[in-house]
Structures are given as structure tokens and as C-alpha cells.
N, C-alpha and C positions, 0 to 999 in steps of 0.2 A: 289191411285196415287197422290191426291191433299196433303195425308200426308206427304208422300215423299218430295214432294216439297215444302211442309212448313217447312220438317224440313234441306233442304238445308243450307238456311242463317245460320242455326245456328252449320253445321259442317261444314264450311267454316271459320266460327268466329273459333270453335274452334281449325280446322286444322295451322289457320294462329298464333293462341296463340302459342301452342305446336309448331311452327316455329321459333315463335320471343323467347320465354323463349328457345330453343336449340341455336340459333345466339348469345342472350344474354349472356348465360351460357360460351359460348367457349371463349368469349372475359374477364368474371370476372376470377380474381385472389384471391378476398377475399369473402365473401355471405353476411358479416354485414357491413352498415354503419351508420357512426353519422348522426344525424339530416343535419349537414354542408355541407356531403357529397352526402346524400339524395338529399338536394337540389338543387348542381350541377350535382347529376346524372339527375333527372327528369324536371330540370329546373323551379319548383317552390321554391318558396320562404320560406326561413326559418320558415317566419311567418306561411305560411298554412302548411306546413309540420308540425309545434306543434299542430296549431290547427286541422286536423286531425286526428293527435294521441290520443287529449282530446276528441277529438268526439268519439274516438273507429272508425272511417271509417278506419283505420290504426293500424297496432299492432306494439310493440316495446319489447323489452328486456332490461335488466337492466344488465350493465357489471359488476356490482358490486362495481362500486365507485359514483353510483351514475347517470351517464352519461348511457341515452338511444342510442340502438341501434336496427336497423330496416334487417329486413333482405331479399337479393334482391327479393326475390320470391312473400316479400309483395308489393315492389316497382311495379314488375310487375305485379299482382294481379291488384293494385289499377289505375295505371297510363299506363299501358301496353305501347304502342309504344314511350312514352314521356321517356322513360329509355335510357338515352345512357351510359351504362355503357363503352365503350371503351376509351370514350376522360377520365372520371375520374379516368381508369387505366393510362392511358400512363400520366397524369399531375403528378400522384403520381410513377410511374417510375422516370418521370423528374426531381422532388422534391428530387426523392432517388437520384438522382444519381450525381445531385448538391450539393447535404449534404454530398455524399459521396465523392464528388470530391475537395469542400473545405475543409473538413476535413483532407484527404491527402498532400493534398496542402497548406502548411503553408505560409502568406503571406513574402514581403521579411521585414518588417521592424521585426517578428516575429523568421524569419531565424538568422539576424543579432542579436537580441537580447537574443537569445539561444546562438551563439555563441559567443559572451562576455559572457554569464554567463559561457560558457564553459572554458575560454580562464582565466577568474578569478580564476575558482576553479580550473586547471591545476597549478598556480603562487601559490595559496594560498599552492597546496599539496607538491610543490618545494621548498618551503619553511618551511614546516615543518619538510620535510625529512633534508634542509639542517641545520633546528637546532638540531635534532637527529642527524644526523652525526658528530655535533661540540658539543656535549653535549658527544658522544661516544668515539672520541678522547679526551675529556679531563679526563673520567674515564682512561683511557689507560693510560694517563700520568700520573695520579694520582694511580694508580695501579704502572704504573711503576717504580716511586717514593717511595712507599710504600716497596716496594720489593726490592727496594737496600737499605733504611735502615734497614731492615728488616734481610737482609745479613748480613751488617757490623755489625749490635749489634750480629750475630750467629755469627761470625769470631772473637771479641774480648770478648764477651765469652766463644766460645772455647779457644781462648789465654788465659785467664785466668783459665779455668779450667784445662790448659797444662802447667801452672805454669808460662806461660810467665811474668806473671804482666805486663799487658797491662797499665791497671786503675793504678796502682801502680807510672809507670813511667811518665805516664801522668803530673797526679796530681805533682809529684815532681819536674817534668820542669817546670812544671806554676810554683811552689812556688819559684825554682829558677829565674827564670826572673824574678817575684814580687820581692825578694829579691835584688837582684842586681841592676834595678830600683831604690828600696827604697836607696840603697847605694851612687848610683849615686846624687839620687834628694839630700841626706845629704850632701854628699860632696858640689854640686855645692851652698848650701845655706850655708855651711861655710866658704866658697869663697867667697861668698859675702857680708859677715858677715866683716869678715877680712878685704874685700877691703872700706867699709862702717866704721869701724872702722880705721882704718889709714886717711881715708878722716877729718874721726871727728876729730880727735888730731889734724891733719895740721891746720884745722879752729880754731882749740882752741890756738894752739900757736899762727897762726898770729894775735888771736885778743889778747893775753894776750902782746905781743908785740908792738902792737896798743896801749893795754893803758900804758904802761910802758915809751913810748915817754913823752920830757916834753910839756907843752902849748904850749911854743913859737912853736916848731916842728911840734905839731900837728896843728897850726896854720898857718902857713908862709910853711908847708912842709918840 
């Protein structure tokens, strides 16, 4: 009987662990934490939470970059009731859900300043369409240019090769008009050759006249 009752205390201790590790358990969402997170679960201090770990009173794992992590079953092992895993779920729920709520949530000078950049590159692509457009019309005129002299040389010579003499006639009304030109410019400068001539003798008489006067005349008048 006296066994019994000594070994009470200690399935009472352990009835109440196996309570708090099932309370604990339904409230975590994750089983490992950092050192930083350890120590707002348990409420000690960064410092003894390392020094623990150096001591071996505490076990850790290695995430592979370096950075230990602890996992809650040693939390509770070591610290048992000082564990409040719940308030260090809901701050990091909180955390998520403000990260995930500004991120969503672009601020407004962020809003405005997407849409000038949108508002630019909209101008900028209107403007290149509209030099492609005037770049597009001007091959069209330049095609379309192309292609009517491109006709008229097929129409004159076909004329020529239908005996019209196209080229033929051309050429021979140019040389008449040069011709008859040149006739005219001869003529009008032996008209005035003529008129240039008659002037000259008139001056030559009046002055041979001039001097043929005697003194007294040319003197007294």
C-alpha cells in the first residue's frame, strides 16, 4: 500500500504532462522552432535558450544553412508548462496575414505611379503605330508612283514596238522647237544689230557735220 502511494505523485506528474503535450500539440501548427521563436514560446531569453543548447540540457537540429532549430516536444520536455505555443501561432498567423494583406494592397502613391507608367507606355506604343502607319502610306505612294511610270514606259513601248514611233516624234518636236527658238533668237539679234547700226551712222554724221562747221559757228553757234 505504502508503494502505491509513493508512486501517486508521480502518475499524476505524468498524467498531467501527457495533458499538457496533447493541449500543446492541438494548438501548434509547425514542431520546429528557431532559437527567436523558442524564446517567445517559453519566455526565456535568447541568451539561455543558447546556453542550454551548449550545455546539451537542450537538443537542436541543424536546417542546413546553418541556423538551429529546436523541436516543440524538447520545449516541452525541458520547460513543460512555461510553453505557450498558442500566442506564437496566432502572432505569426498575424504576421502572415499583414504580409499578406500589404502585399495585396499596393499603396496609393504605388497605384498612381504604375499608372503613369501605364499611361506612358500606352503614348509611347501610339506613337509607334502612328509612325508605322505614315511610314506604310508613304511605301503605297511610292509604289503607287512606281507603277504608273512603270505603265507609261509598257505603253510607249508598246507604241514603239507597233510602229507608232513614239520616241521618234518626240525627239523631233523637241528639235523643232529648238529650232525655231534658235531662228527666232537670230532674227531678234539682227534687229538689233540693224537698229544699232543706223544709230551708229546717225552719230557719225552728226559729228562729221559738227566738225565741218567753221570756228566762228562753232563758236558764237
Amino acid at each position: 500500500m505504502k508503494k502505491v502511494l509513493a508512486l501517486l505523485p508521480a502518475a499524476v506528474l505524468m498524467s498531467r504532462g501527457v495533458h499538457l503535450w496533447a493541449r500543446n500539440c492541438s494548438m501548434m501548427t509547425k514542431t520546429k522552432y528557431s532559437i527567436s521563436a523558442a524564446s517567445r514560446v517559453t519566455g526565456k531569453s535568447r541568451t539561455t535558450i543558447a546556453k542550454h543548447l551548449k550545455a546539451g540540457k537542450l537538443s537542436c537540429l541543424d536546417d542546413g544553412s546553418g541556423a538551429k532549430l529546436i523541436d516543440a516536444s524538447e520545449l516541452l520536455r525541458v520547460y513543460g508548462d512555461a510553453c505557450d505555443f498558442a500566442s506564437e501561432e496566432k502572432n505569426a498567423e498575424e504576421g502572415a496575414t499583414t504580409s499578406s494583406h500589404s502585399f495585396a494592397t499596393p499603396s496609393v502613391a504605388e497605384a498612381t505611379n504604375l499608372r503613369e507608367r501605364l499611361d506612358k507606355e500606352v503614348a509611347e506604343r501610339e506613337r509607334e503605330r502612328q509612325q508605322l502607319r505614315e511610314q506604310i502610306e508613304q511605301l503605297q505612294e511610292s509604289l503607287q508612283l512606281a507603277q504608273e511610270g512603270h505603265n507609261r514606259a509598257t505603253l510607249l513601248l508598246e507604241n514603239q514596238q507597233a510602229g507608232g514611233g513614239g520616241w521618234e516624234e518626240a525627239i523631233a518636236s523637241i528639235e523643232r522647237r529648238l529650232a525655231n527658238q534658235e531662228a527666232d533668237a537670230k532674227q531678234e539679234r539682227d534687229k538689233l544689230k540693224a537698229s544699232a547700226k543706223r544709230q551708229i551712222e546717225h552719230y557719225k554724221q552728226q559729228l562729221d557735220a559738227e566738225l565741218r562747221k567753221p570756228f566762228w559757228e562753232k563758236l558764237f553757234g
